[in-house]
Residue, then its C-alpha position, 0 to 999 in steps of 0.5 A: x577506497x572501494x571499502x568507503x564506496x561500498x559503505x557510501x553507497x549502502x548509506x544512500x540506499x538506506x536512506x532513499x529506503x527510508x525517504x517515504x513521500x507522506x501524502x495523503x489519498x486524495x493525491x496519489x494520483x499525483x504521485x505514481x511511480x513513487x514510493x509513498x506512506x499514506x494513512x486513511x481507512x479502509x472503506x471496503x473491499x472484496x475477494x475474487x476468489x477465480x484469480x484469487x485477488x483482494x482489493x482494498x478500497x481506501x479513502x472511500x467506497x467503491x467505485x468513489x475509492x481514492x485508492x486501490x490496494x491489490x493483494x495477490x493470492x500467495x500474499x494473501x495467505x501473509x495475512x491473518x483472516x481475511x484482509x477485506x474483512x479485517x481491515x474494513x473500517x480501519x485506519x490504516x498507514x500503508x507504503x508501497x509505490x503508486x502504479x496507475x491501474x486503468x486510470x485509477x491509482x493502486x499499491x500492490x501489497x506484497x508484504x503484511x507490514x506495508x498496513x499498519x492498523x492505525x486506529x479502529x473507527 
């Protein structure tokens, strides 16, 4: 019986991991808390290299972003080049979870594998 629970219970978290909300960027503020999978592109970003912080601007250009994507400086290092840089002008699919940041929607990128590029544009 508990050998049941157990495989259960593994079967829920597996599929509560791999429920993703698709939505697209303009509603991430609709959505915080959640765990979501958006695509849109990557208008812009920058490094502030005293707190060691990337953003990533998606869904248009700061300050009019729809979307804020924080890489902090350890997971910085994950990625190849410079993410502000590589990833400026792309079409990205990105999952993570929607926290509210001074009003603002945000995802804090802690893995390489929550953006993919999508397309080049």
């Amino acid at each position: 019986m508990k050998k049941l629970a157990l495989i259960l219970l593994i079967g829920f978290a597996s599929v509560k991991t791999f429920a993703q909300t698709n939505i697209a960027a303009k509603d991430a503020a609709k959505h915080i808390g959640e765990e979501v999978t958006i695509t849109d592109k990557i208008y812009g970003g920058k490094f502030l290299a005293g707190p060691g912080l990337t953003l990533l601007d998606v869904g248009g250009a700061h300050p009019n972003e729809l979307l804020v994507l924080l890489i902090k400086g350890d997971d910085r290092k994950k990625f190849t080049g410079n993410p502000e840089e590589t990833l400026k002008g792309k079409a990205v699919t990105i999952t993570g979870k929607i926290i509210d940041y001074k009003g603002k929607p945000e995802i804090i990128i802690t893995e390489t594998t929550q953006i993919k590029v999508t397309e080049t544009k």
